[in-house]
Z-matrix of the N, CA and C atoms (Angstrom, degrees):
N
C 1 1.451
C 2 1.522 1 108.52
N 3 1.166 2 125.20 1 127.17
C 4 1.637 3 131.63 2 166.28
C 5 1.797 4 97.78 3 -112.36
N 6 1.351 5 95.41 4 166.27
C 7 1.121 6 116.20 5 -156.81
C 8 1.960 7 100.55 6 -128.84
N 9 1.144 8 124.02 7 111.45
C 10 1.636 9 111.90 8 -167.99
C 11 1.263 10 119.90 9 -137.05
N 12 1.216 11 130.09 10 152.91
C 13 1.517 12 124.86 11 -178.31
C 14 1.671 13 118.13 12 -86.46
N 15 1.046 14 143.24 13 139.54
C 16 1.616 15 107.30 14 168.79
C 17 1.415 16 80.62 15 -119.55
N 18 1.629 17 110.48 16 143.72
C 19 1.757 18 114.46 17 178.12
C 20 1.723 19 103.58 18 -78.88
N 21 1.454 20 83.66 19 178.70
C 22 1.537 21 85.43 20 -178.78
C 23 1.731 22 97.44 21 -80.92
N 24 1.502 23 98.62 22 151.04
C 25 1.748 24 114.27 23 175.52
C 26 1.599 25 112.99 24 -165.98
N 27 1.491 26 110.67 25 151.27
C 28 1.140 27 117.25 26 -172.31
C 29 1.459 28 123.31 27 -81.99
N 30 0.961 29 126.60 28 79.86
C 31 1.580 30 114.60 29 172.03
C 32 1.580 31 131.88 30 -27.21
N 33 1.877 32 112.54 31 -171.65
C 34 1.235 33 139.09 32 139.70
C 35 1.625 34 90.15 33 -144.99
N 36 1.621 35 76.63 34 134.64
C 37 1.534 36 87.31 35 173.16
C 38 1.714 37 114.96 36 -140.22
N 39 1.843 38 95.04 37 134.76
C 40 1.957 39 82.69 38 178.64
C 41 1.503 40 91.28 39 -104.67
N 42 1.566 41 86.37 40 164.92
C 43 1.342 42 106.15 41 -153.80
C 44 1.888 43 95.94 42 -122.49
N 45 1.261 44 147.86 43 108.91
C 46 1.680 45 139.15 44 -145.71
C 47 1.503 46 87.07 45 -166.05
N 48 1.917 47 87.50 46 127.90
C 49 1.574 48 103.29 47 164.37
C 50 1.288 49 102.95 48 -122.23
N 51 1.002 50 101.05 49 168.47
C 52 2.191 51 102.02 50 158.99
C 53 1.876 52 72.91 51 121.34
N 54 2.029 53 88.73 52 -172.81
C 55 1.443 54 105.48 53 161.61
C 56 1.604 55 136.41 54 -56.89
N 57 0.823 56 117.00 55 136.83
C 58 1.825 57 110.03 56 -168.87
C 59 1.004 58 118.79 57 54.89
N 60 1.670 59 116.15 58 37.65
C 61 0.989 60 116.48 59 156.73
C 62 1.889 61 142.46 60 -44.55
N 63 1.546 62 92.57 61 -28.89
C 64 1.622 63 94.50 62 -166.37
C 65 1.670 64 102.84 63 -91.68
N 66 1.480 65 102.55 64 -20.54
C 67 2.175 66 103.98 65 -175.21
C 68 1.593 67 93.50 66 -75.25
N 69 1.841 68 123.22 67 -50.86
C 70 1.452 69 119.51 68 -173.09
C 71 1.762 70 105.35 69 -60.01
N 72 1.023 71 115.12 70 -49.13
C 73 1.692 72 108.24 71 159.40
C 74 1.162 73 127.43 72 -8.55
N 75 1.602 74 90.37 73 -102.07
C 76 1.560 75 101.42 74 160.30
C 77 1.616 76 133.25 75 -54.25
N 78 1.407 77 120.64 76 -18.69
C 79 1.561 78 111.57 77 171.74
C 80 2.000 79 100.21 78 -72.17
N 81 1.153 80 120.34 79 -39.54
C 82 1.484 81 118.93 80 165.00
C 83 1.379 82 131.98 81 -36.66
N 84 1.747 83 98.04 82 -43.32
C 85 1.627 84 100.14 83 166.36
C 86 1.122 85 106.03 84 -77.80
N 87 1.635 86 133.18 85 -63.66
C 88 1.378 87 139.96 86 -178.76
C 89 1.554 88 100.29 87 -29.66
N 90 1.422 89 134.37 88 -63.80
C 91 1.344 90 119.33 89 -178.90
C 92 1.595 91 128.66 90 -56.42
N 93 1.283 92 101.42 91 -20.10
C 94 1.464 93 108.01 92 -176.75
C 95 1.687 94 116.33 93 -90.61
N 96 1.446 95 87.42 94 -30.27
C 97 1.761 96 88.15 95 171.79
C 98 1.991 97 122.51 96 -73.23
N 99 1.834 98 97.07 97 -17.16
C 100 0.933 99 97.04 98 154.38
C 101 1.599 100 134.60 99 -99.52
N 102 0.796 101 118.79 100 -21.35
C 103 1.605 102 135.77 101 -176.59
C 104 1.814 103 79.41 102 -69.50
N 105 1.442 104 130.60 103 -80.39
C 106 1.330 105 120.48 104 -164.33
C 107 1.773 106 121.66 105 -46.31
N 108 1.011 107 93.18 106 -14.04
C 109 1.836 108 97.21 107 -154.37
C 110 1.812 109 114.74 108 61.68
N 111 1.538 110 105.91 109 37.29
C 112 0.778 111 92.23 110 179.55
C 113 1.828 112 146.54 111 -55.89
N 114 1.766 113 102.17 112 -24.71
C 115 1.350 114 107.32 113 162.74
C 116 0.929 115 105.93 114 -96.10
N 117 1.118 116 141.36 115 56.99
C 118 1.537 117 132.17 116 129.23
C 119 1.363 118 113.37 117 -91.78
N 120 1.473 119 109.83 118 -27.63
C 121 2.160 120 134.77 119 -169.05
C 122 1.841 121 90.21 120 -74.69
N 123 1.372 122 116.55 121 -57.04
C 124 1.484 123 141.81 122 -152.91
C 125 1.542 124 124.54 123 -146.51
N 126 1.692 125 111.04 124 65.52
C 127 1.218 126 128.27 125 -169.21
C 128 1.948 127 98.76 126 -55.59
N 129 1.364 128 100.59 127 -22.55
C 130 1.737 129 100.78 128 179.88
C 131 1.112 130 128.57 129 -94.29
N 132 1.766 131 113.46 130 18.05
C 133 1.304 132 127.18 131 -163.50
C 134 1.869 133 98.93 132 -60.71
N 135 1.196 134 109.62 133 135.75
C 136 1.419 135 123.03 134 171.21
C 137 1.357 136 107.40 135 -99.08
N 138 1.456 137 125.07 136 144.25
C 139 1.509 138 138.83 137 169.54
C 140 1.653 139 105.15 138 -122.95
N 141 1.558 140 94.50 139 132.94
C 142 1.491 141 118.76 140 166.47
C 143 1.592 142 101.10 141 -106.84
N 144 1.599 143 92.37 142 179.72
C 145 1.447 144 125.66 143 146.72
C 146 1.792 145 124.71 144 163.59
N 147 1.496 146 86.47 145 160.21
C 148 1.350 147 95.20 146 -152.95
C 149 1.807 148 129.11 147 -121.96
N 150 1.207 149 142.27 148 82.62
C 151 1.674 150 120.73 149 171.97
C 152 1.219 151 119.31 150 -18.02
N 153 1.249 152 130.66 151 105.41
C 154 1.404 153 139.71 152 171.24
C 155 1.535 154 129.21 153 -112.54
N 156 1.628 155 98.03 154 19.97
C 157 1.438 156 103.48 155 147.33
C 158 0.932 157 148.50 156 5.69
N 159 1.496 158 162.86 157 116.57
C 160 1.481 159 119.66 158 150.49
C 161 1.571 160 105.96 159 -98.33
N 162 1.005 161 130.17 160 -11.93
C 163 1.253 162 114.64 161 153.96
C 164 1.205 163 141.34 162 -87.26
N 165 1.485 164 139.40 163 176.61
C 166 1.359 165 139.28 164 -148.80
C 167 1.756 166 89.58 165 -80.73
N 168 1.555 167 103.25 166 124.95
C 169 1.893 168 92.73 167 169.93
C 170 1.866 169 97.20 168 -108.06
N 171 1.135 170 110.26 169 147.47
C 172 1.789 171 116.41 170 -174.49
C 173 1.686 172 74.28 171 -83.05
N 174 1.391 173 94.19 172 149.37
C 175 1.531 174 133.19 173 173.75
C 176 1.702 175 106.58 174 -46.23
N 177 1.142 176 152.62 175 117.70
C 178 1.520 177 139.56 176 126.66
C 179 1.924 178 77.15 177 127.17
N 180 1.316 179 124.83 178 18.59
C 181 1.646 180 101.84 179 -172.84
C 182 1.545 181 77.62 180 -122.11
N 183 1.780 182 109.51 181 177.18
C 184 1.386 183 110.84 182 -146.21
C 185 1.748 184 98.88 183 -88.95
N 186 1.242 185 126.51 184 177.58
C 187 1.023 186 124.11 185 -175.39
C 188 1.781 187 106.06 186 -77.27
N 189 1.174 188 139.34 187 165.97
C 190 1.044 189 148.65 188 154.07
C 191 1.579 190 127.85 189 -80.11
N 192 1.126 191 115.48 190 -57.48
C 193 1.627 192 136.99 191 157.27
C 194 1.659 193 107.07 192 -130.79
N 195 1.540 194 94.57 193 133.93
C 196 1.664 195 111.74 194 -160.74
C 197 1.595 196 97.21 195 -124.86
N 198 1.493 197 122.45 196 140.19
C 199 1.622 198 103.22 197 158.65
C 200 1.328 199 91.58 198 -137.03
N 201 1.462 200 108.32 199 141.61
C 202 1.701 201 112.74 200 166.95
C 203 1.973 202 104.01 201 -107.51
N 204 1.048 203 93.03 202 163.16
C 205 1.775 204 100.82 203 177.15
C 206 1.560 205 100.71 204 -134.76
N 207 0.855 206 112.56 205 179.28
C 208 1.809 207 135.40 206 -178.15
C 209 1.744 208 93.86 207 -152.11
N 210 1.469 209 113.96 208 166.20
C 211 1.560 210 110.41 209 -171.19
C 212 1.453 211 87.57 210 -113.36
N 213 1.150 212 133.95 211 141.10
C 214 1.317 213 120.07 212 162.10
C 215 1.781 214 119.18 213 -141.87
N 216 1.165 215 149.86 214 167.76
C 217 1.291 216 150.21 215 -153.40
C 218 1.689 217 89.59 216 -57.68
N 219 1.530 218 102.90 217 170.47
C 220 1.614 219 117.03 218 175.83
C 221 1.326 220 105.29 219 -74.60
N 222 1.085 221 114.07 220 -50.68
C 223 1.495 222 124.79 221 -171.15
C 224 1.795 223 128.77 222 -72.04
N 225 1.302 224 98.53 223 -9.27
C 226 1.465 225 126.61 224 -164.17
C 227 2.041 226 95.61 225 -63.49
N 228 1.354 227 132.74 226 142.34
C 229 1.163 228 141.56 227 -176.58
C 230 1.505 229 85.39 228 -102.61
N 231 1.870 230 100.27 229 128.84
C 232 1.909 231 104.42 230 160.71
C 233 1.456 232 108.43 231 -133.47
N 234 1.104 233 104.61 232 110.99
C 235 1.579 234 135.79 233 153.51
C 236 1.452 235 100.42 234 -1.95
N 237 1.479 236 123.07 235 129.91
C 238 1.563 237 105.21 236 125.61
C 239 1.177 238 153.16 237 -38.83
N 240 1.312 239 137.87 238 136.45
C 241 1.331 240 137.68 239 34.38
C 242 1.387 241 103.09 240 -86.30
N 243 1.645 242 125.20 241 -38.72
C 244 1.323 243 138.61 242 144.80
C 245 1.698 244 121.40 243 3.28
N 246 1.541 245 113.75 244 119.00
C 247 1.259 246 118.85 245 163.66
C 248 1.400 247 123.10 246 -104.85
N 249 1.189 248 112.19 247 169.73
C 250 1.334 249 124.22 248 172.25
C 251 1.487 250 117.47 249 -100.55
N 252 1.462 251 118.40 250 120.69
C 253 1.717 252 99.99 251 179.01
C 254 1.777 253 94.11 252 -142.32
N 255 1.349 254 106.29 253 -176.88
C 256 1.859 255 117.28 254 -153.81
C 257 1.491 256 83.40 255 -133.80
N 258 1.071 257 118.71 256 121.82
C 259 1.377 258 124.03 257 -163.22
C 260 1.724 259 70.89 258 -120.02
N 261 1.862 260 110.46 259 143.76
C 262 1.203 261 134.60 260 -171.30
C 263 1.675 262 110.33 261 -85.70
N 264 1.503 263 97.57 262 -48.46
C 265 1.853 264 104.48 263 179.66
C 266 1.500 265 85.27 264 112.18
N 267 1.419 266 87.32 265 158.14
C 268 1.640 267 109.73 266 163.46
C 269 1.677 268 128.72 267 163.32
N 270 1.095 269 119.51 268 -168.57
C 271 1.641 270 113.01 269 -173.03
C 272 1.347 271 99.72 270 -100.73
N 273 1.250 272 130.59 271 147.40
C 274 1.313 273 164.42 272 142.06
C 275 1.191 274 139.82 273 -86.74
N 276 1.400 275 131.24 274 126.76
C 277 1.573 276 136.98 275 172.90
C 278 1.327 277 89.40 276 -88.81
N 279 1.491 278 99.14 277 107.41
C 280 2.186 279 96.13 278 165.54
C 281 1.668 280 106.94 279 -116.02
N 282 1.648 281 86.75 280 150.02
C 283 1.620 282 102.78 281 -174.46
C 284 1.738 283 83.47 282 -129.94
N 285 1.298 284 100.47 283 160.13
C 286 1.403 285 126.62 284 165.15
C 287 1.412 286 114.27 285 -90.43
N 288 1.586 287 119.40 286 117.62
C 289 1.822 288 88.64 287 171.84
C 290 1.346 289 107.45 288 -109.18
N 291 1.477 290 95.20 289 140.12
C 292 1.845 291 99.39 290 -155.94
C 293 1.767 292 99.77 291 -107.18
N 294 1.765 293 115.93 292 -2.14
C 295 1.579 294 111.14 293 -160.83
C 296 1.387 295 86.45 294 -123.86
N 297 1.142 296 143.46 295 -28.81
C 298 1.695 297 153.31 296 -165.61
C 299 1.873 298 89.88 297 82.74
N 300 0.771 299 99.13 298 59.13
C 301 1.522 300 104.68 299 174.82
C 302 1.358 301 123.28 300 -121.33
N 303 1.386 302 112.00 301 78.26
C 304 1.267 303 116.75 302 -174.23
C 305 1.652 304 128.19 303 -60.81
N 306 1.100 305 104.36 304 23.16
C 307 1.363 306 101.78 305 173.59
C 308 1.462 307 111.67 306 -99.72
N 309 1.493 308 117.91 307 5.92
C 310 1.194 309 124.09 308 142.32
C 311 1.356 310 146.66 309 -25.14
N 312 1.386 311 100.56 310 -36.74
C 313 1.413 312 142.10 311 -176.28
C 314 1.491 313 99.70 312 -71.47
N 315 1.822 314 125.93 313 -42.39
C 316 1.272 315 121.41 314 -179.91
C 317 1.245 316 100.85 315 -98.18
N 318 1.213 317 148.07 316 2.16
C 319 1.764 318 152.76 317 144.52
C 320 1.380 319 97.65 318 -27.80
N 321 1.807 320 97.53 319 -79.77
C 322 1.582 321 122.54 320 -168.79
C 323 1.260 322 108.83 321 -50.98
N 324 1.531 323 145.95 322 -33.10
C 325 1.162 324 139.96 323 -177.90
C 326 1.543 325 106.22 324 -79.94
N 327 1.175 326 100.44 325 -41.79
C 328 1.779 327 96.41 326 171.33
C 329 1.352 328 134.16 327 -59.87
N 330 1.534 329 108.69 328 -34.80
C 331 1.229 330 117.64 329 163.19
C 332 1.281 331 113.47 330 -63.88
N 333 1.313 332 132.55 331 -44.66
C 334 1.528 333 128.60 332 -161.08
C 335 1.608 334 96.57 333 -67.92
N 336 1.594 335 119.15 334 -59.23
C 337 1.016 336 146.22 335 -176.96
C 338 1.667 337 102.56 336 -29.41
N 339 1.716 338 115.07 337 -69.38
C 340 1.061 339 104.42 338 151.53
C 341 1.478 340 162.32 339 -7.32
N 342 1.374 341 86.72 340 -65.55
C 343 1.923 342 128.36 341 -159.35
C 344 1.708 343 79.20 342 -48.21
N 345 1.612 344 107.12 343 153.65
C 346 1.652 345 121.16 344 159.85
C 347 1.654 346 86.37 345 -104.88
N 348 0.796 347 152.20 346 -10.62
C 349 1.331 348 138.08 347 -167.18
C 350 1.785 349 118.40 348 -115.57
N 351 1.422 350 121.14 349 -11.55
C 352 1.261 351 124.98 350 179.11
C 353 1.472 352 109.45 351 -156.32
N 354 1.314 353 96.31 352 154.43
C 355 1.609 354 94.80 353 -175.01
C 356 1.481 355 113.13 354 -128.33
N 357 1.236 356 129.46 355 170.42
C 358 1.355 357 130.89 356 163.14
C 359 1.207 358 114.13 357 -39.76
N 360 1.526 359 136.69 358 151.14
C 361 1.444 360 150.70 359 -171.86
C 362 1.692 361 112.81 360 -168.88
N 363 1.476 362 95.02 361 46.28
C 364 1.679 363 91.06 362 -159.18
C 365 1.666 364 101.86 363 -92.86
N 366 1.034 365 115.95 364 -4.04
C 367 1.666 366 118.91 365 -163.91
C 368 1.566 367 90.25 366 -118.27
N 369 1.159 368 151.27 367 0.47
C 370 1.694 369 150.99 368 -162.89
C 371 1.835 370 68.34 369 -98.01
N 372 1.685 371 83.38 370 137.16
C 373 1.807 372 110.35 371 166.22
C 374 1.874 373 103.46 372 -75.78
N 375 1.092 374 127.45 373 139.73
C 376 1.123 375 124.34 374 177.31
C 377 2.118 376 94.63 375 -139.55
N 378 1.498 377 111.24 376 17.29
C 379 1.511 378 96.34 377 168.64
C 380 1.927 379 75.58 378 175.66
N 381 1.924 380 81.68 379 149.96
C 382 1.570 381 82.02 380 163.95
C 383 1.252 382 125.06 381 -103.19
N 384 1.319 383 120.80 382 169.13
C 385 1.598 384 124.58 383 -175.59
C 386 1.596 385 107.11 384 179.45
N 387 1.209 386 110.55 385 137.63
C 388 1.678 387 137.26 386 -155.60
C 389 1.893 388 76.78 387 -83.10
N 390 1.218 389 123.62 388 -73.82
C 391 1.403 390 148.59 389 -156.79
C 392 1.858 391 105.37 390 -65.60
N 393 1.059 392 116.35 391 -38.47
C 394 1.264 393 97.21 392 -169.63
C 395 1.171 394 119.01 393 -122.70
N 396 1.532 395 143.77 394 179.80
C 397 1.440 396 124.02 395 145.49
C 398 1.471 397 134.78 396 -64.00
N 399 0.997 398 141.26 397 156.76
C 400 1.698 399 148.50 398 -161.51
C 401 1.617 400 109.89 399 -116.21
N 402 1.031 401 112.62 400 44.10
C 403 1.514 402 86.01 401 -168.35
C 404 1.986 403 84.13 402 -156.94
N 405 1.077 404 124.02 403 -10.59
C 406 1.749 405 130.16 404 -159.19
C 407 1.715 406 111.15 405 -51.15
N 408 1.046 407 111.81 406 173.46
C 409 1.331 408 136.81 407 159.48
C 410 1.735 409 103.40 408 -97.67
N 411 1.556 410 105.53 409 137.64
C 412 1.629 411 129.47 410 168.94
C 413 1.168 412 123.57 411 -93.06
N 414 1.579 413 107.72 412 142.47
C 415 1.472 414 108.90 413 168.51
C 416 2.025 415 97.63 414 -98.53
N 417 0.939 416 119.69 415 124.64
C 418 1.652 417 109.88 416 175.78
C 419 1.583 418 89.90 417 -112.89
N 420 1.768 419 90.65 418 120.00
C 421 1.723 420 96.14 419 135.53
C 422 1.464 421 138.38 420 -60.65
N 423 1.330 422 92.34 421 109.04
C 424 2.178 423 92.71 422 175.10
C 425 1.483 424 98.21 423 -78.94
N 426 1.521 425 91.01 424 162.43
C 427 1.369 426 132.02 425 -172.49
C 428 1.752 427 99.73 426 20.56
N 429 1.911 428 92.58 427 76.33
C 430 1.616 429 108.31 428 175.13
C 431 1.877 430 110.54 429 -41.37
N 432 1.344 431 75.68 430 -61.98
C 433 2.139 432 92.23 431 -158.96
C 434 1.590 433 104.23 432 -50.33
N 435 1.522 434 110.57 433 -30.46
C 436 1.767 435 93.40 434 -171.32
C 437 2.390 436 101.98 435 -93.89
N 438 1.437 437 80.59 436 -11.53
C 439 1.739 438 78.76 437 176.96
C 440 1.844 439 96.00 438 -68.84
N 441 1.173 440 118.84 439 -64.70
C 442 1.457 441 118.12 440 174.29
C 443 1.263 442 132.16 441 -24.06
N 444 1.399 443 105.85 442 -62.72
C 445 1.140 444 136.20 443 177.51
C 446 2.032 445 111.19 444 -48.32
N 447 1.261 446 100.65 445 -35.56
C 448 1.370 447 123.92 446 -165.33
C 449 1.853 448 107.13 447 -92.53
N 450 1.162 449 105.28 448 -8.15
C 451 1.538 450 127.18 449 -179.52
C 452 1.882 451 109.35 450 95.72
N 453 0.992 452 116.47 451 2.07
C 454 1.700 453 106.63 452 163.86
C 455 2.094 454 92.00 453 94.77
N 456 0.973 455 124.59 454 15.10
C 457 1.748 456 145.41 455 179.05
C 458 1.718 457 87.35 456 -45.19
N 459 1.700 458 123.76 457 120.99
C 460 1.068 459 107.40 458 155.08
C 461 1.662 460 127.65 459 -70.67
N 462 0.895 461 126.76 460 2.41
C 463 1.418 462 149.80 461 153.85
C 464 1.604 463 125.82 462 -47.16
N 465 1.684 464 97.49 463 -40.55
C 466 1.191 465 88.90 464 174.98
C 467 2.107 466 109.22 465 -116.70
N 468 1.275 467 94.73 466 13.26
C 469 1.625 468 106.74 467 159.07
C 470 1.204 469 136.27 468 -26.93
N 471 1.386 470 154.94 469 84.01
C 472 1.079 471 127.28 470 173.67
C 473 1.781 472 102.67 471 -122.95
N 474 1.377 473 103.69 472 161.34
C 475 1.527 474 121.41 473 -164.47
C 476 1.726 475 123.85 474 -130.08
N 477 1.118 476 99.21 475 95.38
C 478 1.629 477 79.69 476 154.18
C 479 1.340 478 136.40 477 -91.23
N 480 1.516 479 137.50 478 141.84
C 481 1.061 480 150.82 479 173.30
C 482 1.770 481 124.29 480 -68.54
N 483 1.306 482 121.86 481 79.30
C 484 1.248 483 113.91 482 172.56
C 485 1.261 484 129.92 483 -81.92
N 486 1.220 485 131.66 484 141.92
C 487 1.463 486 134.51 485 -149.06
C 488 2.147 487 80.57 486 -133.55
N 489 1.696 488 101.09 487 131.58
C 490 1.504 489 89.16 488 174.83
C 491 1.905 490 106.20 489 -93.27
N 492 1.053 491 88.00 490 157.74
C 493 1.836 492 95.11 491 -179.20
C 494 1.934 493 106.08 492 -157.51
N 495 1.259 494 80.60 493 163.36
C 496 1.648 495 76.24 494 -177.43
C 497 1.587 496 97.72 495 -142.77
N 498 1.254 497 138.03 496 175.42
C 499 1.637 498 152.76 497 -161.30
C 500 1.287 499 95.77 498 -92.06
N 501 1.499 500 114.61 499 128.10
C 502 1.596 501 108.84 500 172.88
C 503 1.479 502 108.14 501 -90.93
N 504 1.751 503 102.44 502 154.11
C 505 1.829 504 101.52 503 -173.33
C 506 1.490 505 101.96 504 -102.56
Protein backbone atom coordinates (compact mmCIF):
# COMPACT_ATOMS: atom_id res chain seq x y z
CA UNK A 1 0.00 0.00 0.00
CA UNK A 2 1.46 3.62 -0.75
CA UNK A 3 -0.10 6.44 0.35
CA UNK A 4 -0.12 9.67 -2.38
CA UNK A 5 -1.14 13.13 -2.92
CA UNK A 6 -2.63 14.02 -6.33
CA UNK A 7 -2.46 18.10 -6.46
CA UNK A 8 -5.14 20.00 -7.48
CA UNK A 9 -5.43 20.15 -11.59
CA UNK A 10 -7.72 20.95 -14.24
CA UNK A 11 -9.12 18.35 -16.30
CA UNK A 12 -11.28 17.33 -19.54
CA UNK A 13 -13.49 15.00 -18.68
CA UNK A 14 -16.03 12.61 -20.72
CA UNK A 15 -18.75 11.86 -19.03
CA UNK A 16 -20.62 8.07 -20.84
CA UNK A 17 -23.42 5.88 -19.70
CA UNK A 18 -25.04 2.99 -21.49
CA UNK A 19 -22.91 -0.25 -22.48
CA UNK A 20 -19.15 0.26 -22.85
CA UNK A 21 -19.31 2.83 -21.13
CA UNK A 22 -15.72 2.92 -19.61
CA UNK A 23 -13.62 1.93 -23.38
CA UNK A 24 -16.11 4.94 -25.16
CA UNK A 25 -14.82 7.10 -22.17
CA UNK A 26 -11.60 6.58 -22.52
CA UNK A 27 -11.47 6.39 -26.50
CA UNK A 28 -12.89 10.26 -25.95
CA UNK A 29 -9.90 11.15 -23.97
CA UNK A 30 -7.53 9.03 -26.15
CA UNK A 31 -8.93 11.09 -29.15
CA UNK A 32 -8.55 14.31 -27.60
CA UNK A 33 -5.14 13.82 -26.31
CA UNK A 34 -4.46 13.19 -29.77
CA UNK A 35 -6.44 15.56 -31.82
CA UNK A 36 -4.98 18.33 -29.11
CA UNK A 37 -1.34 17.41 -29.18
CA UNK A 38 -1.85 17.31 -25.97
CA UNK A 39 1.65 15.76 -24.92
CA UNK A 40 3.47 17.87 -26.65
CA UNK A 41 1.47 21.06 -24.29
CA UNK A 42 1.86 18.42 -21.06
CA UNK A 43 4.30 15.50 -21.52
CA UNK A 44 3.01 14.85 -17.62
CA UNK A 45 -0.51 14.71 -18.45
CA UNK A 46 -2.10 12.24 -15.84
CA UNK A 47 -5.29 10.05 -16.69
CA UNK A 48 -8.06 8.98 -14.31
CA UNK A 49 -11.31 7.33 -14.29
CA UNK A 50 -14.12 6.70 -12.49
CA UNK A 51 -17.82 4.59 -11.77
CA UNK A 52 -20.13 7.31 -11.30
CA UNK A 53 -23.11 5.51 -10.59
CA UNK A 54 -25.50 6.51 -8.27
CA UNK A 55 -26.51 3.31 -7.62
CA UNK A 56 -24.96 0.34 -5.87
CA UNK A 57 -22.75 -1.43 -8.88
CA UNK A 58 -21.79 -5.32 -7.57
CA UNK A 59 -18.00 -5.53 -7.71
CA UNK A 60 -16.24 -6.96 -11.15
CA UNK A 61 -19.77 -6.07 -13.27
CA UNK A 62 -19.44 -3.27 -15.88
CA UNK A 63 -19.76 0.23 -14.97
CA UNK A 64 -23.09 1.93 -15.63
CA UNK A 65 -21.94 5.62 -16.06
CA UNK A 66 -18.07 5.95 -16.41
CA UNK A 67 -16.04 9.34 -16.68
CA UNK A 68 -12.35 9.37 -17.54
CA UNK A 69 -10.28 12.78 -17.36
CA UNK A 70 -6.71 13.55 -18.61
CA UNK A 71 -5.12 16.71 -16.57
CA UNK A 72 -4.47 19.34 -18.86
CA UNK A 73 -3.22 23.24 -18.59
CA UNK A 74 -5.89 25.85 -16.98
CA UNK A 75 -6.10 27.68 -19.93
CA UNK A 76 -6.35 24.81 -22.43
CA UNK A 77 -9.93 25.08 -24.74
CA UNK A 78 -12.05 21.46 -24.59
CA UNK A 79 -14.24 20.65 -27.29
CA UNK A 80 -17.52 19.17 -26.91
CA UNK A 81 -19.03 16.57 -25.79
CA UNK A 82 -16.02 17.03 -23.29
CA UNK A 83 -16.10 19.09 -20.02
CA UNK A 84 -14.04 21.09 -18.12
CA UNK A 85 -13.76 20.44 -14.31
CA UNK A 86 -11.13 21.77 -11.25
CA UNK A 87 -10.25 18.80 -9.58
CA UNK A 88 -9.49 19.95 -5.69
CA UNK A 89 -6.35 17.43 -4.93
CA UNK A 90 -6.03 15.09 -2.27
CA UNK A 91 -4.51 11.94 -0.49
CA UNK A 92 -4.90 8.52 -1.67
CA UNK A 93 -4.47 4.84 -0.56
CA UNK A 94 -2.87 3.49 -3.92
CA UNK A 95 -2.65 -0.14 -4.88
CA UNK A 96 -1.41 -1.41 -8.16
CA UNK A 97 -3.77 -3.86 -9.83
CA UNK A 98 -1.52 -6.39 -11.14
CA UNK A 99 -4.49 -9.45 -11.88
CA UNK A 100 -7.50 -7.02 -13.21
CA UNK A 101 -9.07 -8.14 -10.14
CA UNK A 102 -11.22 -5.79 -8.87
CA UNK A 103 -11.79 -6.98 -5.71
CA UNK A 104 -8.96 -4.96 -4.90
CA UNK A 105 -11.21 -2.30 -4.35
CA UNK A 106 -12.39 -4.32 -1.02
CA UNK A 107 -8.45 -4.86 -0.07
CA UNK A 108 -8.24 -0.95 -0.15
CA UNK A 109 -11.24 -0.41 2.04
CA UNK A 110 -9.96 -2.83 4.48
CA UNK A 111 -6.81 -1.44 4.77
CA UNK A 112 -7.98 2.12 5.26
CA UNK A 113 -10.69 0.77 7.52
CA UNK A 114 -7.98 -0.67 9.48
CA UNK A 115 -5.27 2.04 9.25
CA UNK A 116 -4.64 3.83 13.02
CA UNK A 117 -3.44 6.62 11.00
CA UNK A 118 -6.09 7.39 8.11
CA UNK A 119 -9.47 6.92 7.53
CA UNK A 120 -12.03 6.61 4.82
CA UNK A 121 -12.89 9.97 2.88
CA UNK A 122 -14.84 8.46 0.13
CA UNK A 123 -18.01 10.72 0.17
CA UNK A 124 -15.81 14.35 0.87
CA UNK A 125 -16.37 16.36 -2.63
CA UNK A 126 -12.89 16.78 -3.95
CA UNK A 127 -14.29 18.52 -7.54
CA UNK A 128 -17.59 19.79 -8.67
CA UNK A 129 -19.97 18.25 -11.10
CA UNK A 130 -23.84 18.57 -11.85
CA UNK A 131 -23.48 14.74 -13.38
CA UNK A 132 -21.57 12.77 -11.13
CA UNK A 133 -20.61 12.01 -7.58
CA UNK A 134 -17.57 14.02 -5.91
CA UNK A 135 -16.20 12.11 -3.51
CA UNK A 136 -14.99 8.47 -5.72
CA UNK A 137 -12.12 6.26 -5.81
CA UNK A 138 -9.69 6.25 -9.27
CA UNK A 139 -8.55 4.02 -11.66
CA UNK A 140 -5.11 6.00 -12.86
CA UNK A 141 -3.39 5.05 -15.92
CA UNK A 142 0.46 4.65 -15.26
CA UNK A 143 2.96 5.75 -17.46
CA UNK A 144 0.03 7.81 -19.51
CA UNK A 145 2.42 9.28 -22.37
CA UNK A 146 4.00 5.86 -23.44
CA UNK A 147 0.31 4.04 -23.16
CA UNK A 148 -0.77 6.90 -25.73
CA UNK A 149 1.94 7.03 -27.52
CA UNK A 150 1.56 3.16 -28.10
CA UNK A 151 -2.12 3.73 -29.46
CA UNK A 152 -4.24 3.51 -26.05
CA UNK A 153 -3.90 -0.95 -26.61
CA UNK A 154 -5.69 -2.41 -23.57
CA UNK A 155 -2.77 -4.68 -23.54
CA UNK A 156 -0.53 -2.33 -22.71
CA UNK A 157 -2.84 -0.79 -19.73
CA UNK A 158 -1.78 -0.64 -16.49
CA UNK A 159 -3.72 0.87 -13.37
CA UNK A 160 -3.48 1.98 -10.16
CA UNK A 161 -6.32 1.95 -7.76
CA UNK A 162 -6.74 5.02 -5.54
CA UNK A 163 -8.87 4.79 -2.61
CA UNK A 164 -9.44 8.62 -1.08
CA UNK A 165 -8.53 8.92 2.71
CA UNK A 166 -7.54 11.62 4.78
CA UNK A 167 -5.29 11.72 8.42
CA UNK A 168 -7.35 11.14 11.44
CA UNK A 169 -7.22 14.04 14.26
Amino acid sequence: MRIVYLPPMTVAAAYVSGDGCEGKAGDMISKFVNDSGLLKIKPDARSFGFDCSKEAVVLGEPSHIYESWVSIPADMEVPAPLVKRTFDGGVYAAHVLRSWDFEDWRLLRKWVNASDKYENDWNSSRWTSLETLAGQGFEETLKFYPFVQKGSKMEDLQLDLLFPIKEKV
